[in-house]
C-alpha positions as CSV (number, residue, x, y, z in Angstrom):
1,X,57.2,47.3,25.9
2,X,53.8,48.8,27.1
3,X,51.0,48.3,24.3
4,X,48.8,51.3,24.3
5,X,45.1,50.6,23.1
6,X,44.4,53.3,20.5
7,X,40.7,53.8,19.3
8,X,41.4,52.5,16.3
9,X,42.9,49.1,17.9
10,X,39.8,48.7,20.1
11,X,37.4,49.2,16.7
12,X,39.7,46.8,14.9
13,X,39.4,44.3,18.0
14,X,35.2,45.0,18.0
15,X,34.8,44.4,14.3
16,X,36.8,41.0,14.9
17,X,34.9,39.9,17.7
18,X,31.5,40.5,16.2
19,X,33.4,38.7,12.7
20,X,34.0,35.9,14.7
21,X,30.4,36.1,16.5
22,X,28.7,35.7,12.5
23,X,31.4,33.4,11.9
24,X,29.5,31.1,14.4
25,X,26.4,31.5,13.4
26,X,27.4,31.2,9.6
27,X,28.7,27.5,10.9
28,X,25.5,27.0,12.7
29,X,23.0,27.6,9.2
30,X,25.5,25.8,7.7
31,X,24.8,22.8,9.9
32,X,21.4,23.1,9.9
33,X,21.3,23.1,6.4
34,X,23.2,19.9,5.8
35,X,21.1,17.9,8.1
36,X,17.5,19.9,7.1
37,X,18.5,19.4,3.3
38,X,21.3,16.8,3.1
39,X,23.2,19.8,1.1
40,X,25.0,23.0,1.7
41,X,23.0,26.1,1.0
42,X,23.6,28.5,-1.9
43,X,25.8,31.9,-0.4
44,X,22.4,33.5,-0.1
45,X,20.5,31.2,1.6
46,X,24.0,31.1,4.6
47,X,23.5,34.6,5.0
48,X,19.9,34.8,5.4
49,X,20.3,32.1,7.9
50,X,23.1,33.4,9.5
51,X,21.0,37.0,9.8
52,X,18.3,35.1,11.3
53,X,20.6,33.0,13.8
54,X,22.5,36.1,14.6
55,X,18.9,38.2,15.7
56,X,18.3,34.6,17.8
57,X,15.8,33.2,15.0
58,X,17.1,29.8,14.7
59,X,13.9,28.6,14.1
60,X,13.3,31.0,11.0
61,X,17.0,29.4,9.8
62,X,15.4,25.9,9.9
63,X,12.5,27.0,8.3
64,X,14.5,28.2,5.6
65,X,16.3,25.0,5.4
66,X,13.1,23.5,4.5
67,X,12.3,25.3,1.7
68,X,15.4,23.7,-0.1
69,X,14.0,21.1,-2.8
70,X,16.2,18.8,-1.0
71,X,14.5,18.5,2.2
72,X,11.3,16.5,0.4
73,X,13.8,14.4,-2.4
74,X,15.9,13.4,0.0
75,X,15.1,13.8,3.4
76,X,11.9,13.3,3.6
77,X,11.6,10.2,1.0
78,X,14.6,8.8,2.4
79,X,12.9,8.7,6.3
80,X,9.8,7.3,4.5
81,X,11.2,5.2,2.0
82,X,11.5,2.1,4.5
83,X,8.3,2.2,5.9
84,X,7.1,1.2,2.6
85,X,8.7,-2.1,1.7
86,X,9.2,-5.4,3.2
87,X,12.8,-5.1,3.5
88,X,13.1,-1.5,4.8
89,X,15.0,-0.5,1.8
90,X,16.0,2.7,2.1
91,X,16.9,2.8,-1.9
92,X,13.3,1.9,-2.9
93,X,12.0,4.1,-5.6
94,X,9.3,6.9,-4.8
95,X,5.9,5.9,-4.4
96,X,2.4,7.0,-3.7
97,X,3.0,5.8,0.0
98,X,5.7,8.3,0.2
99,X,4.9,10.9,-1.5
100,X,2.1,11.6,0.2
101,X,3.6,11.8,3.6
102,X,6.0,14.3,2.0
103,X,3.1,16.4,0.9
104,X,1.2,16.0,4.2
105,X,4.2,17.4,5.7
106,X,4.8,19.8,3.6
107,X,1.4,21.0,4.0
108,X,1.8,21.0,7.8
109,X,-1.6,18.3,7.8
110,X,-2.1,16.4,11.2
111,X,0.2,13.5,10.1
112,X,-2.4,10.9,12.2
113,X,-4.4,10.7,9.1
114,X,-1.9,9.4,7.2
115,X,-3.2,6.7,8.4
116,X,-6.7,6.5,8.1
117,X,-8.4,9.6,5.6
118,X,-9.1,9.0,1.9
119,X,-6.1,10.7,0.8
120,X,-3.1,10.0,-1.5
121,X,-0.9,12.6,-3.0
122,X,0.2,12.7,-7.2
123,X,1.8,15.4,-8.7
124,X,0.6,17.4,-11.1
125,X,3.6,18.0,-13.3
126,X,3.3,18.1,-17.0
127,X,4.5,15.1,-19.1
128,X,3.9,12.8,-16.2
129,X,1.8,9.4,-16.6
130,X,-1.4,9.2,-15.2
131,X,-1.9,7.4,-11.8
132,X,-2.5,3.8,-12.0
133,X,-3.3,1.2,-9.7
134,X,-2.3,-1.7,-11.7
135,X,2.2,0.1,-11.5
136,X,4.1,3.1,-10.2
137,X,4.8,5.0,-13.7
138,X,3.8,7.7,-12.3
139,X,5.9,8.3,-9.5
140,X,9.1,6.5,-11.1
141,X,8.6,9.4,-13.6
142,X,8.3,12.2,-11.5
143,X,11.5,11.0,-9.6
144,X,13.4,11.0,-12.7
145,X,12.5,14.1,-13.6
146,X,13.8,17.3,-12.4
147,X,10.2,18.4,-11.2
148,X,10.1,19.4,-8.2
149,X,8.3,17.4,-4.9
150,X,7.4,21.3,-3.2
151,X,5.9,22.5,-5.7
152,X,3.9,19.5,-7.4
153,X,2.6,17.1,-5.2
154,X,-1.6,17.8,-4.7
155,X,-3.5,15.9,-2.7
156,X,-6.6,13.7,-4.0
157,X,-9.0,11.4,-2.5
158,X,-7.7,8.0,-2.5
159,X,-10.6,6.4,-3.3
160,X,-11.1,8.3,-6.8
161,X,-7.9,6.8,-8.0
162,X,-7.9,3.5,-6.6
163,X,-11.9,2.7,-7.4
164,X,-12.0,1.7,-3.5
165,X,-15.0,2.9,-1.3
166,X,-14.2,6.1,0.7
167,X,-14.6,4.1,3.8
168,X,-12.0,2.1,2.9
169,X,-9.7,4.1,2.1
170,X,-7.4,4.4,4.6
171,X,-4.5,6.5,3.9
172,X,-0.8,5.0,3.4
173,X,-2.6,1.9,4.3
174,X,-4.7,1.0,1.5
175,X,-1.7,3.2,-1.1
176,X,-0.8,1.1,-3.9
177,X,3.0,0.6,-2.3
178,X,1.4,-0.1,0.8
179,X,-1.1,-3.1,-0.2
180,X,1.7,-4.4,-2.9
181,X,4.3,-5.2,-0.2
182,X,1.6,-6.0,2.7
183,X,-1.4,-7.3,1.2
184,X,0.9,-9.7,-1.0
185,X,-0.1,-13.4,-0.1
186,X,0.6,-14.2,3.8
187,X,-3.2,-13.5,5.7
188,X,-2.4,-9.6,5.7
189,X,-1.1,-9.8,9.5
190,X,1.9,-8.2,7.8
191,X,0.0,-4.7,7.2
192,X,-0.4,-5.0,10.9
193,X,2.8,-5.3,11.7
194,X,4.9,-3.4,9.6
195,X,2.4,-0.4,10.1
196,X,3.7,-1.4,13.8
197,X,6.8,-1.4,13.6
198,X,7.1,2.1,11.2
199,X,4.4,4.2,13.1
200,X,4.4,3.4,16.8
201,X,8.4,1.9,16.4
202,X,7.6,-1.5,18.5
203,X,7.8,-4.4,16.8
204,X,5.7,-7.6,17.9
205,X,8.4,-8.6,20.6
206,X,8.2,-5.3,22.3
207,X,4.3,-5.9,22.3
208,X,4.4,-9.5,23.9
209,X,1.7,-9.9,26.6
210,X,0.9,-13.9,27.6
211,X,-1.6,-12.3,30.1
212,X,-4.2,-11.6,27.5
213,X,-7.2,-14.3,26.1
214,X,-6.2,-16.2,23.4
215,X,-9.7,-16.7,21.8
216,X,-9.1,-14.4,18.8
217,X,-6.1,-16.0,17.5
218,X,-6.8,-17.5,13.8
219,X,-6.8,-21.6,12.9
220,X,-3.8,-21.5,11.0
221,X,-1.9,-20.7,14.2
222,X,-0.3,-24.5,15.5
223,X,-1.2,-24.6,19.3
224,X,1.7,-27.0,19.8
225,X,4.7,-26.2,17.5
226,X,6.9,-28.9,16.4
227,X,4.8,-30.9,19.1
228,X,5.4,-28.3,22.2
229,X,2.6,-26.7,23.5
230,X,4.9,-24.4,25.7
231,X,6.5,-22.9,22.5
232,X,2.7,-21.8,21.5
233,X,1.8,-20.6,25.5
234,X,4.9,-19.1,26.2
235,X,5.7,-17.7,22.8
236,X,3.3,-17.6,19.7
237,X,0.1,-16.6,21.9
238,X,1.6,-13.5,23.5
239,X,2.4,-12.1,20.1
240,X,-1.3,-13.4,18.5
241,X,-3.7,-13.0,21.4
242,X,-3.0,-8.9,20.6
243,X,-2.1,-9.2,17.1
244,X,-4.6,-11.0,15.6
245,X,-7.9,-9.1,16.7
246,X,-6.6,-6.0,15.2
247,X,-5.4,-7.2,12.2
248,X,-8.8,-8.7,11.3
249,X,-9.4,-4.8,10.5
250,X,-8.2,-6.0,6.9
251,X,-10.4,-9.0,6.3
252,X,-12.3,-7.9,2.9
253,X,-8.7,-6.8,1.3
254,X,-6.5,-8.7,-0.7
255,X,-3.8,-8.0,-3.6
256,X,-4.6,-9.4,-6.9
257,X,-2.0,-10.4,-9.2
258,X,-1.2,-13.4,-11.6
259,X,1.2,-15.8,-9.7
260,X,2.4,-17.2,-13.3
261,X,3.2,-14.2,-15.2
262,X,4.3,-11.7,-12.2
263,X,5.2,-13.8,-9.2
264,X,6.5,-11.0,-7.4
265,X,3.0,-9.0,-7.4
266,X,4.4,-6.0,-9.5
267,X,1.7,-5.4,-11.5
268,X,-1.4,-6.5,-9.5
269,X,-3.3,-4.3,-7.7
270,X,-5.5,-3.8,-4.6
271,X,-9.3,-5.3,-4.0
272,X,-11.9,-4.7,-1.9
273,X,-15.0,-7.0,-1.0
274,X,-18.0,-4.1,-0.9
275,X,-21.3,-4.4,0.9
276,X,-23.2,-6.9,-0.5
277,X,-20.3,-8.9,-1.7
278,X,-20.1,-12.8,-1.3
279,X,-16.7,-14.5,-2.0
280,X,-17.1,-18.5,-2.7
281,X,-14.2,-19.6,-1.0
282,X,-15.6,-18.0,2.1
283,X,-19.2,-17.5,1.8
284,X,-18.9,-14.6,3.0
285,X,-17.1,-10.6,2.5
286,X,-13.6,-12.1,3.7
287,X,-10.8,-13.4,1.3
288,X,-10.0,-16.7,1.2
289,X,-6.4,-15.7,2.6
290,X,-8.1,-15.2,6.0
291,X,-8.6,-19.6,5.7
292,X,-5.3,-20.5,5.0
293,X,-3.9,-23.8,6.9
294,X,-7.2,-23.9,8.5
295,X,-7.0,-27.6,9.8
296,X,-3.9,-26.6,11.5
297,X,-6.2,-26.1,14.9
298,X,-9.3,-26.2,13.7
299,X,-11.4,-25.0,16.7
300,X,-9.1,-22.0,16.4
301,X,-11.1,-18.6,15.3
302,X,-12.5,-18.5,12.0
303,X,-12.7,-15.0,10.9
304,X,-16.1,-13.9,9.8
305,X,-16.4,-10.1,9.3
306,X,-13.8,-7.3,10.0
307,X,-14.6,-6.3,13.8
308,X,-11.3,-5.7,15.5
309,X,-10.7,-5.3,18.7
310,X,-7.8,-3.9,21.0
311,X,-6.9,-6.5,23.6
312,X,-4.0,-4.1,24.1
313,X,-6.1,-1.5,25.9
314,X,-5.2,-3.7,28.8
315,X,-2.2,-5.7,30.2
316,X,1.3,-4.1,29.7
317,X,0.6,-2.5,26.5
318,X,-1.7,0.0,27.8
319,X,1.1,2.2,28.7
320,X,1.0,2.7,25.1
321,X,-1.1,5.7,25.7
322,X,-4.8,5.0,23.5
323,X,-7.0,7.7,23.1
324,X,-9.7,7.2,25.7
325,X,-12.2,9.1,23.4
326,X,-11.8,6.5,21.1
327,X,-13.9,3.2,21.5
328,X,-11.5,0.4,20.9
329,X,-13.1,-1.8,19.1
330,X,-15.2,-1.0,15.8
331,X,-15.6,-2.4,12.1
332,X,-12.6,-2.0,9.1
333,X,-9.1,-1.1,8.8
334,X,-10.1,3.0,8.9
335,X,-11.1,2.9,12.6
336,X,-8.3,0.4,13.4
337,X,-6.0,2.7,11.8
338,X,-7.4,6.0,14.0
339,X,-6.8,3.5,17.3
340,X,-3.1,3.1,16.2
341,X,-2.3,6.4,15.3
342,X,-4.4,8.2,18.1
343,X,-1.8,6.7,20.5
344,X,0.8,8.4,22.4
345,X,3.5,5.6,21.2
346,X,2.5,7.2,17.2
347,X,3.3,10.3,18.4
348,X,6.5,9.8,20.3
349,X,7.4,7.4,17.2
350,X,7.2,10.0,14.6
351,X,9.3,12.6,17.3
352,X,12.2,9.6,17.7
353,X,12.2,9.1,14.2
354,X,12.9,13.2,13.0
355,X,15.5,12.9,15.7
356,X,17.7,9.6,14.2
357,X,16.6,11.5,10.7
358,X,18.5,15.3,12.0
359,X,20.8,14.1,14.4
360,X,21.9,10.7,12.4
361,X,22.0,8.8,15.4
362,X,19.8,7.5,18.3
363,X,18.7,9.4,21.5
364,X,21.3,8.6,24.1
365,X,22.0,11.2,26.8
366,X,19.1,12.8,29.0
367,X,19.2,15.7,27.5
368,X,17.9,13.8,24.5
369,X,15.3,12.2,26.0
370,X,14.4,15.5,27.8
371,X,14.1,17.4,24.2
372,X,12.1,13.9,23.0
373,X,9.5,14.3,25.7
374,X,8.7,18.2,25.7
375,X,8.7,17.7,21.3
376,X,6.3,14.5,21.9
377,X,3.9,17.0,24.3
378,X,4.2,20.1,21.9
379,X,3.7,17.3,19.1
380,X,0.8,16.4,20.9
381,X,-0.9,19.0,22.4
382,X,0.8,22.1,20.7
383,X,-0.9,25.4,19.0
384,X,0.0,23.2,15.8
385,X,-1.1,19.8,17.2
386,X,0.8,16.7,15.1
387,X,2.2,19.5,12.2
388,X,5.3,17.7,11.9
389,X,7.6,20.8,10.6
390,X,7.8,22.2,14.3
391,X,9.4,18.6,15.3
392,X,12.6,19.3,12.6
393,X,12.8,22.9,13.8
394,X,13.0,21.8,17.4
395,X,15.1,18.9,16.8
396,X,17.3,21.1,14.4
397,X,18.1,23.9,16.6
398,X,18.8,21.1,19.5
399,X,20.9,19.0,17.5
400,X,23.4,22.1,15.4
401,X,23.0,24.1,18.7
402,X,26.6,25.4,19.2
């Protein structure tokens, strides 16, 4: 039997096609909004996504997305939350390190001075205790309440919470979580490397250069392990020659805590050797940490001040892209810190790391490493230079693109 198209079959087919056409894009905001948010979106907030994705404003849906409450308790603390703890625990509890970058995203703040500026972020919620250097009250609370992260957090300068100098107070660095789980014992190479590791995502074995001078590296570093001198040359000295100059950035800071009462360093809290300051153990600014084991090579370098110095600017690592404005080389963990995060490698760190966050999985085709090198360059050099929301938007609209 011939089928004749009436007018009103053709409408009916029209008002299907363009149903199925919002369909899509209702799927789309749906998508977004799951991996923005970790959550489905209320009915309204669909449709005003779906409007947007419809009239090809995808990025107005993502931005949407990241007005949910959601985006900064979960998303945002759960990418931070390992960066802040020795054992990358994702579960950790919200701290000042996190919590202030989740305002300094929110606030769309060049996210390289997370590292270095005299800045830390509380909330001013009512009911809340105060700040303290000495626990996390504050920040335990505020997670347990149903304040929200959005609207609260305010940033303050770090140094007129924690009583440390302005110049050196250096960001997430010098944060109570930050010092507790890297100043804690050791010789504070940890702060080095863990900063490393979660801000430039290389950890020492991806830096390991043997072509460099070993004349920076500390006495407490055996020049023949378990009697070999080849496991120092070949192994120890390519991770220390560029470690160990940069990590003397941190030589006048230490974590204070009673060993007998709180072994675990819960309730200590972060010091600083001022100008001026003379420590007995040293005779000089630097803690006695920086000593330690110092007869294991004695004519090994005895740390004096906190000059570092980046060895790295040559050899392999150079292709981790330093600012050439910068000097490399200066006086305290601030400037050390600006070195780091002035790199390309911080850059393209913080792009990889919004892409495992929305796409829950590693970059593996060219076309993700295509989208990870034009976000690094928009990251970088963009009309909203190392703003890290337009990094979720792009990554967003890649990763729920239909």
């Amino acid at each position: 039997m011939k089928r004749i198209i009436t007018p009103a079959l053709l409408l009916s087919a029209t008002l299907c096609a363009s149903g199925l056409s919002h369909a899509d894009a209702r799927t789309q905001a749906l998508q977004i909004h799951n991996r923005i948010a970790g959550v489905p979106p209320s009915t309204e907030t669909l449709l005003t996504m779906a409007d947007a994705i419809d009239d090809g404003r995808v990025a107005d849906a993502v931005r949407t997305a990241m007005e949910d409450e959601n985006f900064y308790r979960v998303t945002l603390k759960n990418m931070a939350t390992p960066w802040t703890n020795r054992d990358q625990d994702v579960f950790a509890p919200l701290n000042d390190y996190t919590a202030t970058f989740i305002g300094m995203v929110r606030d769309g703040t060049d996210l390289r001075t997370l590292l270095y500026d005299d800045i830390l972020y509380t909330s001013n919620a009512p009911g809340l205790p105060a700040y303290s250097i000495h626990n996390n009250d504050h920040y335990a609370a505020l997670e347990a309440s149903d304040h929200s992260l959005r609207d609260t957090l305010e940033p303050q300068t770090q140094s007129s919470l924690t009583g440390l100098p302005s110049y050196a107070s250096s960001g997430v660095l010098t944060s109570r979580a930050g010092a507790r789980a890297f100043f804690f014992a050791g010789t504070n190479r940890a702060m080095f490397r863990f900063t490393l590791m979660s801000h430039l995502c290389r950890d020492l074995e991806q830096v390991h250069d043997n072509s460099l001078p070993p004349d920076r590296i500390r006495q407490d570093v055996s020049r023949s392990p378990g009697g070999d001198s080849r496991v120092f040359n070949n192994n120890c000295a390519g991770c220390h020659t560029g470690m160990d100059p940069m990590a003397q950035a941190f030589a006048y800071y230490d974590w204070i805590y009673d060993s007998d009462a709180d072994p675990e360093g819960a309730r200590g809290h972060i010091i600083y050797n001022p100008e001026g300051h003379e420590d007995p153990d040293t005779g000089s600014r630097v803690t006695p940490k920086h000593r330690i084991n110092s007869t294991t090579f004695a004519p090994g370098y005895v740390i004096t001040d906190d000059r570092w110095d980046n060895y790295w600017r040559s050899g392999m690592n150079a292709n981790l892209g330093w600012d050439p404005a910068l000097p490399g080389s200066g006086e305290g963990a601030r400037s050390m810190a600006m070195e780091l995060a002035h790199s390309e490698a911080f850059a393209a760190c913080q792009v990889e790391k919004v892409f495992r966050s929305v796409c829950a999985r590693a970059p593996e085709s060219s076309a993700d490493r295509s989208l990870l090198g034009e976000t690094t360059e928009r990251f970088m050099h963009g009309s909203d230079a190392y703003n890290l929301q337009p990094v979720f938007i792009d990554t967003a609209s890649y990763c729920t693109a239909p």
